[in-house]
C-alpha positions in Angstrom: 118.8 64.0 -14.4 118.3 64.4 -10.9 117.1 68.0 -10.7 115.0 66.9 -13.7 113.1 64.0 -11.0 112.8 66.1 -8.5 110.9 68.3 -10.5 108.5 65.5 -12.0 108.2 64.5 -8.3 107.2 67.9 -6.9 104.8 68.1 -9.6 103.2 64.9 -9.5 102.6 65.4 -5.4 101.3 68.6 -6.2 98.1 67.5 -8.3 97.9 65.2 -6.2 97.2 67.5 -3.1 95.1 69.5 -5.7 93.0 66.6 -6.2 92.5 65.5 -2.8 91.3 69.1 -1.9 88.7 69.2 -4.7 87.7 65.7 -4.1 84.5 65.4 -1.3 85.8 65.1 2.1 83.8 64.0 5.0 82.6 66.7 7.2 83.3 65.9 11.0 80.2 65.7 12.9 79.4 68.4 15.9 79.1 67.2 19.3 76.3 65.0 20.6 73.5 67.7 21.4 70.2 65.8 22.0 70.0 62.2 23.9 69.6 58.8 21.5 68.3 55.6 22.3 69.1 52.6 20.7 66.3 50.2 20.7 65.8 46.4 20.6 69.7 45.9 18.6 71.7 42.8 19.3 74.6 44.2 21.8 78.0 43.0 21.6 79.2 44.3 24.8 82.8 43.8 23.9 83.9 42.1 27.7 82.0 38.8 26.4 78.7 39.4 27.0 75.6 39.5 24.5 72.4 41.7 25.0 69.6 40.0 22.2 67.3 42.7 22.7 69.0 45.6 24.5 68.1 49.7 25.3 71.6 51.9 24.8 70.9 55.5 25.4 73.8 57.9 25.2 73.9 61.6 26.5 76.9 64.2 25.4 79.0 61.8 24.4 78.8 58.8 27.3 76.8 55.9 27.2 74.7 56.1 30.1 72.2 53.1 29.4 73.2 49.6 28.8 70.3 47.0 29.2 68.3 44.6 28.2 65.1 46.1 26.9 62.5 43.3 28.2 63.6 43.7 32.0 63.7 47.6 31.8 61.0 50.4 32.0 62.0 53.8 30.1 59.4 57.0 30.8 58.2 57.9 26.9 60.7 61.6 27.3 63.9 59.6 28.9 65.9 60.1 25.6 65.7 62.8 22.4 65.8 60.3 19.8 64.9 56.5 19.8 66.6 54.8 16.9 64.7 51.1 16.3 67.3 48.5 15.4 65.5 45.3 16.0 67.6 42.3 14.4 70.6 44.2 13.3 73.9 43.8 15.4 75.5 47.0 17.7 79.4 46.8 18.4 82.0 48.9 20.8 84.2 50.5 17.8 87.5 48.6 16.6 90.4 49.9 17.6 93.7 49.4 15.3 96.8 49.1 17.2 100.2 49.8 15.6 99.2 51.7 12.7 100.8 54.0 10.4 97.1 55.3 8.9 96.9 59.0 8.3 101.0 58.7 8.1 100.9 57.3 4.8 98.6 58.0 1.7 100.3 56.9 -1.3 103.2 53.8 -0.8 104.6 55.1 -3.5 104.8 58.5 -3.1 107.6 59.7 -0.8 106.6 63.0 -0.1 103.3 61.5 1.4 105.2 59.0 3.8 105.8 60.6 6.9 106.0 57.5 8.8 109.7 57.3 9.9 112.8 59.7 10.5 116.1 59.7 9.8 118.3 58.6 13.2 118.6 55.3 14.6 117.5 56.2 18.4 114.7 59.0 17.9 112.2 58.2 21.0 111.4 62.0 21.1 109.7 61.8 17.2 106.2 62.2 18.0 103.8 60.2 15.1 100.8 62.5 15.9 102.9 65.8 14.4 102.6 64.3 11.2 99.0 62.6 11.8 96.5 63.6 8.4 93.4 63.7 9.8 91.7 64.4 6.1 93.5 61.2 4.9 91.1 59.5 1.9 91.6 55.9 3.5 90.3 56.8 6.8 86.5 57.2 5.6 86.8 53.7 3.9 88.3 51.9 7.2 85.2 54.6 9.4 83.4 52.4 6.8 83.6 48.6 8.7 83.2 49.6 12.3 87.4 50.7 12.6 87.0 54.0 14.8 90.3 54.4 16.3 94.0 53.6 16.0 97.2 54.0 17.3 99.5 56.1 15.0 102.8 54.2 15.2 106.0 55.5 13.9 108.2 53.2 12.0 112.4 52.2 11.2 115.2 52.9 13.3 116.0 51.2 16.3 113.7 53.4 18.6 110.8 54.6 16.0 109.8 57.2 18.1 106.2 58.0 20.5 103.0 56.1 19.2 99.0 58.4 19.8 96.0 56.9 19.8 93.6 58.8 18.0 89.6 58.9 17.4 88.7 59.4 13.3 86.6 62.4 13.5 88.6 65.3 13.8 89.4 68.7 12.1 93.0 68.3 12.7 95.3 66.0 14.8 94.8 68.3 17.7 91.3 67.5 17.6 92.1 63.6 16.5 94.5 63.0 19.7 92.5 60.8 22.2 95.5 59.8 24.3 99.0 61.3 23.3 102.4 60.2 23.7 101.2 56.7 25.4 104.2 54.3 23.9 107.6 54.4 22.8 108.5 51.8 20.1 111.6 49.6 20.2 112.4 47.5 17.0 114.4 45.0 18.8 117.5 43.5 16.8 117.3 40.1 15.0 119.9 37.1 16.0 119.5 35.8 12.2 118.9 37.1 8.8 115.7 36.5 8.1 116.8 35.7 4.1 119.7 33.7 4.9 119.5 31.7 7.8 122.7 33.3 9.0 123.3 34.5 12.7 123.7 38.0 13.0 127.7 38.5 14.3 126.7 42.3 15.7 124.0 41.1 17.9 125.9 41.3 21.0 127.1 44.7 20.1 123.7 46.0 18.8 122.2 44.8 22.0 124.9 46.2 24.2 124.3 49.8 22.2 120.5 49.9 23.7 121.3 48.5 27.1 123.4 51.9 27.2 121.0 53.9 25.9 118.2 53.0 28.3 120.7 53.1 31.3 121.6 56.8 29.9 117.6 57.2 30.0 116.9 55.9 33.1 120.1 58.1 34.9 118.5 61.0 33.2 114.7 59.9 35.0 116.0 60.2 38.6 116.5 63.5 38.3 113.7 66.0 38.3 115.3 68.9 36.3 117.9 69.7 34.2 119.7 72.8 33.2 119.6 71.9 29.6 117.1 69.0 28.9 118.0 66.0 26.6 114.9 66.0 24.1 115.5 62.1 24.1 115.4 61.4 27.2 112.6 63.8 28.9 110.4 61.8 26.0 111.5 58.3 27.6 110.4 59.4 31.7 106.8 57.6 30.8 108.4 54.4 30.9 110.4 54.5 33.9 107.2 56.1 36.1 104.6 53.5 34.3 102.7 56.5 32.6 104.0 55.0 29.0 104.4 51.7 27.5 107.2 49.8 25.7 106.8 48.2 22.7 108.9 45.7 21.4 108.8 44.8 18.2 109.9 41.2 17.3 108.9 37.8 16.7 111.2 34.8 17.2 111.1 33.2 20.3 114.6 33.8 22.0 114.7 37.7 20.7 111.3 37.9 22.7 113.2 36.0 25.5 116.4 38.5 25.6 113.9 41.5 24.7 111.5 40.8 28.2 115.0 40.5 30.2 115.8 43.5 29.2 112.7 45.0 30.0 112.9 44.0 33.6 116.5 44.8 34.0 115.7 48.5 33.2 112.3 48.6 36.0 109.8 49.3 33.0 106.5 48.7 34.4 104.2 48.0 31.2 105.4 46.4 28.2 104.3 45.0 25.0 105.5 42.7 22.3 104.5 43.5 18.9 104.7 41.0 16.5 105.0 38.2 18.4 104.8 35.3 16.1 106.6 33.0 18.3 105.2 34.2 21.3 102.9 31.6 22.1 106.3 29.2 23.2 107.2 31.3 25.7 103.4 32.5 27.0 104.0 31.6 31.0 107.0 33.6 30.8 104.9 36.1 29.5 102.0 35.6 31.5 104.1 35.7 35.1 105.4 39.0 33.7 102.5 40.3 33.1 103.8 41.4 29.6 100.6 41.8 26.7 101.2 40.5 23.1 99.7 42.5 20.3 99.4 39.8 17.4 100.5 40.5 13.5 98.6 39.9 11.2 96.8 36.4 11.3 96.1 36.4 7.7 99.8 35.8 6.3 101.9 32.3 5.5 104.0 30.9 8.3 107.0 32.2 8.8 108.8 28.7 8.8 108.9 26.2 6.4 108.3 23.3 8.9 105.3 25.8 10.8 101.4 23.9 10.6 100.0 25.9 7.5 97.2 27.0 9.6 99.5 28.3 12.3 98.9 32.1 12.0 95.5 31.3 12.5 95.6 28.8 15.1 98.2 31.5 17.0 95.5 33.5 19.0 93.5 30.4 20.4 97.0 29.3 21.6 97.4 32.7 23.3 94.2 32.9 24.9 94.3 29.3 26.3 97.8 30.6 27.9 95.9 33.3 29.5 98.1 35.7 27.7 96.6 39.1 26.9 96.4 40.2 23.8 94.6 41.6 20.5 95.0 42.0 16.7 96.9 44.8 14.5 97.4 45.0 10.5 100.8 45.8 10.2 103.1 44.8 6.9 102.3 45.3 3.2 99.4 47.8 2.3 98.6 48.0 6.0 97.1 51.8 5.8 94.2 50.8 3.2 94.3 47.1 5.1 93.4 48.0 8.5 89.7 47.8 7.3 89.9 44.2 7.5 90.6 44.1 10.9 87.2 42.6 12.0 87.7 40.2 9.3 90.4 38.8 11.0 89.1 38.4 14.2 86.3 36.7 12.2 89.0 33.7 10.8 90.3 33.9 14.6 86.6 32.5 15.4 87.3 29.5 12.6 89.8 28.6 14.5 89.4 27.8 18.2 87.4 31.0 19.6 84.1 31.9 20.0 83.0 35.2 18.1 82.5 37.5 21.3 86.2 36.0 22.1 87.7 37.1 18.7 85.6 40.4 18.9 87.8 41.5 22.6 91.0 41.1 20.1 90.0 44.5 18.2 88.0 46.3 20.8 88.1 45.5 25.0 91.5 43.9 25.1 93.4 46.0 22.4 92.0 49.3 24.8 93.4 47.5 28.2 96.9 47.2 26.5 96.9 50.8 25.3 95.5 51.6 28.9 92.3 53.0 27.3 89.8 50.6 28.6 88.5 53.4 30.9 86.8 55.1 28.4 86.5 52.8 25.3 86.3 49.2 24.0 83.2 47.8 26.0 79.6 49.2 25.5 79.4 49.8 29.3 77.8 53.1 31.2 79.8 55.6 32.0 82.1 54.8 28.8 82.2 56.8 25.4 79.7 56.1 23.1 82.1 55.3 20.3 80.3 52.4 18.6 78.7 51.4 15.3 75.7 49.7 13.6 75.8 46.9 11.2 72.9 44.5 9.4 74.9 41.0 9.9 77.6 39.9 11.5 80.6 42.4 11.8 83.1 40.1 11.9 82.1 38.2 8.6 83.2 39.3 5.1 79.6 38.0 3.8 77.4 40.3 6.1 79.3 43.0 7.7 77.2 46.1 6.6 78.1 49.1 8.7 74.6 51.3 8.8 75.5 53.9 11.4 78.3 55.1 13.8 79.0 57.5 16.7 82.2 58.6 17.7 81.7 60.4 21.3 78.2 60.5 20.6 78.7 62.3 17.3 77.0 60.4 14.5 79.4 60.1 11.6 79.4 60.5 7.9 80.3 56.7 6.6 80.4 58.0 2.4 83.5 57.6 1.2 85.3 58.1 -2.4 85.0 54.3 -2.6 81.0 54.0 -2.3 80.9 57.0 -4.8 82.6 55.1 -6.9 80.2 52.2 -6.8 77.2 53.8 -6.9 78.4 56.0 -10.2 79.2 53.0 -11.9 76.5 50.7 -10.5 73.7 52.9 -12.1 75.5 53.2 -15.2 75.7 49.6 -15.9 72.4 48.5 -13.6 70.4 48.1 -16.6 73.5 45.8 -18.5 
């Protein structure tokens, strides 16, 4: 019986690969060869700040003009291309922390989930190894202004290393935009989330990863080893502040135990993940200088006793705090999800912020915590010109409508096997 579903299994996954490779895939683009001007757009900067009629040139790749076009005098050569875009709405391109995209295609399918390993401590699994940079849900996410992520392993106790990644690539060689820049802790719970009941190994569990980081952080002082531990020479980042931790839990006195332990172990940048409780203990996290990035804010409360309108209410609470922080997808259907991103920030504005607040959740602040914010997340000279185009408003379900968008300066394909789908069976039926 077995043998027998393994076989249905390995055939199943193998028309499905079939059919992925027949099916249209998006070309990447080549690299930014001739200068473009934006002209006369609405900029978003990303840091705040609104441009209503604003010049954005970009040459090889870097944004080298930010401006407002009434107060600034261009010669007629200065740029290649001039692209008018007078009333419609230019953004920095959203970035989706903690996500397992181009990891998974298929929930279902086993054989195309690559995002966790067996082992419970496994900081050495790196998620960009098994990154598919031809995934079919990555054109639909390219699709509403989502341009990069950070491919986030999953399980265990340590997951493993985290990559952020830009979506136009060949391979994940190409795809890498900053590798190996977290290590991801799933910290242990006091009390099972079904029952109610406290968790009797929690001391013990706890006790087991205080070891382990003291083995790692032993193994850090020293320069070289005779015979290198694979686990450990992947943890160094966090002890020399070139990595960050990220710990993933919720409730307020697991984040508590879970910043103490940071501390006690000298990491210098840290995370929290999750974070549902965090806004109880925000000046602890504040003082510590430790970032939050926020699940999901379109769920039900976790409590029964919570404000219904909690999860939304949950980043206006953080920003007041003066915690900083940003938005990620993560939980059920999170791959094909992470397109809704914006759409959260957008309920985020509903709900206490203004709408160049919520739209530093998916861009500027989400690029500070993954120390990115160099390069990306603001349209800013000197920066990448990794940024998009829409019609309306980017952050609302109604009028987001995604025209046009460069990644390095490279202007991407935005088809995708969903918009096939609808135009097929729009003109079949336009007439009914």
């Amino acid at each position: 019986m077995r043998t027998k579903y393994i076989k249905l299994t390995a055939t199943f996954y193998f028309l499905l690969s079939t059919f992925n490779c027949i099916a249209q895939v998006e070309t990447p683009a080549p690299a930014q060869s001739k200068s473009i001007l934006l002209l006369g757009g609405i900029a978003h900067l990303g840091n705040g700040n609104v441009i209503e009629n604003s010049a954005i040139g970009f040459k090889d790749g870097k944004l080298t003009l930010v401006a407002d076009a009434r107060v600034i005098k261009l010669q007629a050569n200065a740029f290649d291309t001039t692209i008018s875009i007078h009333g419609k709405h230019v953004y920095p391109g959203i970035i989706a922390p903690n996500s397992t995209l181009g990891l998974v295609e298929i929930d279902a399918v086993r054989a195309s989930d690559d995002q966790s390993e067996a082992g419970s401590y496994t900081p050495h699994v790196r998620s960009i190894i098994a990154y598919n940079s031809e995934s079919r849900i990555t054109p639909t996410v390219r699709a509403n202004g989502v341009l990069m992520a950070q491919i986030t392993p999953r399980g265990n106790v340590v997951s493993g290393t985290s990559t952020i990644v830009q979506f136009d690539a060949w391979n994940w060689e190409d795809a890498a935009y900053k590798k190996d820049d977290g290590i991801h802790l799933n910290w242990h719970r006091m009390y099972n989330p079904w029952n109610g009941k406290a968790n009797e190994n929690y001391t013990d569990n706890v006790n087991e990863l205080k070891n382990f980081f003291a083995d790692a952080l032993a193994y850090s002082k020293v320069n070289e080893y005779e015979v290198k531990n694979l686990r450990f020479e992947s943890m160094r980042g966090l002890f020399d502040g070139t990595q960050t931790l990220f710990i993933h839990t919720n409730y307020v006195k697991e984040i508590i135990d879970a910043v103490l332990f940071a501390k006690s172990y000298q990491i210098k940048k840290v995370a929290i993940v999750g974070g549902y409780d965090a806004w109880m203990v925000a000046d602890m996290l504040k003082d510590n200088q430790i970032s939050v990035v926020l699940r999901r804010v379109h769920e039900l409360p976790t409590n029964e006793d919570d404000d219904v309108y909690l999860p939304y209410k949950l980043p206006k609470k953080l920003m007041d705090a003066g915690v900083l922080f940003c938005l990620e997808n993560s939980g059920d259907m999170e791959t094909m999800g992470t397109r809704n991103l914006p759409f959260y920030a957008g309920t985020t504005a509903a709900y206490g912020l203004n709408k160049e607040q919520a739209l530093q959740l998916i861009t500027l602040n989400t690029a500070k915590i993954l120390g990115i914010d160099a390069t990306c997340g603001s349209l800013e000279p000197g920066k990448d010109a990794t940024l998009f185009i829409s019609t309306g408003d980017a952050l609302d379900q109604t009028t987001n409508n995604v025209e046009q968008a460069f990644i390095q300066g490279r202007q991407i394909d935005l088809d995708n096997h969903q918009k096939r789908m609808f135009n097929k069976y729009s003109e079949k039926y336009k007439n009914q």
